[in-house]
N, C-alpha and C positions, 0 to 999 in steps of 0.2 A: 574331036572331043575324045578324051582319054578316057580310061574305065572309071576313075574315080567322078570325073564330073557327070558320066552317065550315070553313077548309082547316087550324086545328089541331084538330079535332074527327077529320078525317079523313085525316090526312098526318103524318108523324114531322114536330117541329116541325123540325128541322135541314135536309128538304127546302123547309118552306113560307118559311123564314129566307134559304135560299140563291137561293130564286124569287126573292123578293121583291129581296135584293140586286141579282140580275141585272136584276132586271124594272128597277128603277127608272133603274139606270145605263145599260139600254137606251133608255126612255123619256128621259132627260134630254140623249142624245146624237142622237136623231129629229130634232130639228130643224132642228143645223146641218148635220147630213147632208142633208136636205131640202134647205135654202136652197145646202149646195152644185152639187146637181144645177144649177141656172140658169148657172156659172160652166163653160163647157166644158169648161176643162182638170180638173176635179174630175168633169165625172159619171162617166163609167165604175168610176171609183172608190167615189162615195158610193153610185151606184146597186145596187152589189154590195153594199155594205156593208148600204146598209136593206133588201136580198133579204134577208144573211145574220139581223138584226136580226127581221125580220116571221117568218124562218123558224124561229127559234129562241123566239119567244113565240109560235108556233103549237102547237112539239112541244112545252114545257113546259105551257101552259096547257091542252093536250088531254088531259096526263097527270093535271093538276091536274083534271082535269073544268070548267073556267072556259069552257063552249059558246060564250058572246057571243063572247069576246076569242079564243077558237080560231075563230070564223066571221072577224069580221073582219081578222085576224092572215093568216089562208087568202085571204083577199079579195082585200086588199092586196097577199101576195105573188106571185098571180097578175096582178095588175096590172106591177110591179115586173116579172115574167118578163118579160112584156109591150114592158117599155121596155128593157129588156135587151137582148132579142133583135131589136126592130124601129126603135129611135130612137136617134140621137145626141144631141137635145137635148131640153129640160121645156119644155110651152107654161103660161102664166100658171094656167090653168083646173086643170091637173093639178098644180102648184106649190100652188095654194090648198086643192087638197083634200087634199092628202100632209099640209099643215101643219093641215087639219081635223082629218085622224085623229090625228093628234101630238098633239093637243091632247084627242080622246077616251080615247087611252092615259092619257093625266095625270091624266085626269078619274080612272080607274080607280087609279092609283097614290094619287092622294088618298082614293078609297075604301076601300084596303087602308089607309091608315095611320088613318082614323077609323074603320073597321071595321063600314061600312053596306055594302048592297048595291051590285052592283054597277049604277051610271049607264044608261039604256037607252043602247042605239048611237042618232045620229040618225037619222035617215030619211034623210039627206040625204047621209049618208055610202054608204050603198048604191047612188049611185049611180055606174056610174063615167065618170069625166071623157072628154072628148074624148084620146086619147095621142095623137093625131097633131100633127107640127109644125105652128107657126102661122107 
């Protein structure tokens, strides 16, 4: 059984319908928020916006019981606080890993819609980048 038939086995389908909606439309807007952090005049803006994004597939997917992508999701957001609170600008090293995990959410958005398990996180994604400016 895949992840998506485990979250209707175990969820009214109308919640696992409306995740799923969100999820993906959050997932498909990760990246150019991403890439706008580099552009000064956009980070404070993007940079809240993929807090608000990381934070809200934290508390859904914690609800949903979905642990990987509640760990990662938590990960990332505290990274994100991170840059919030202590940088004005993205160095290359934490650009490329913002646009890793972007691309590990996708992994997972493609796993819900073919209905396998969920993708392991990388390794490589646990770890976190340098935030300091370069």
């Amino acid at each position: 059984m895949g992840v998506r038939s485990d979250l209707d086995s175990n969820f009214d389908y109308e919640i696992v319908d409306e995740f799923l909606d969100h999820y993906s439309i959050m997932v498909d807007s990760m990246e150019v928020m991403i890439l706008d952090l580099a552009r000064p005049n956009m980070f404070e803006q993007s940079v809240n916006e993929l807090f608000r994004v990381f934070h809200n597939i934290k508390s859904a997917s914690g609800f949903l019981k979905l642990t990987p992508m509640t760990k990662l999701a938590t990960f990332v957001e505290e990274a994100l606080e991170e840059m919030r609170t202590n940088h004005t600008k993205i160095n290359e090293e934490t650009l490329n890993w913002l646009l890793d995990i972007s691309d590990m959410f996708a992994a997972w958005k493609d796993d819900f819609k073919s209905d396998k398990e969920l993708t392991r996180i990388k390794y490589s994604l646990l770890k976190l980048p340098d935030l300091e400016n370069t």
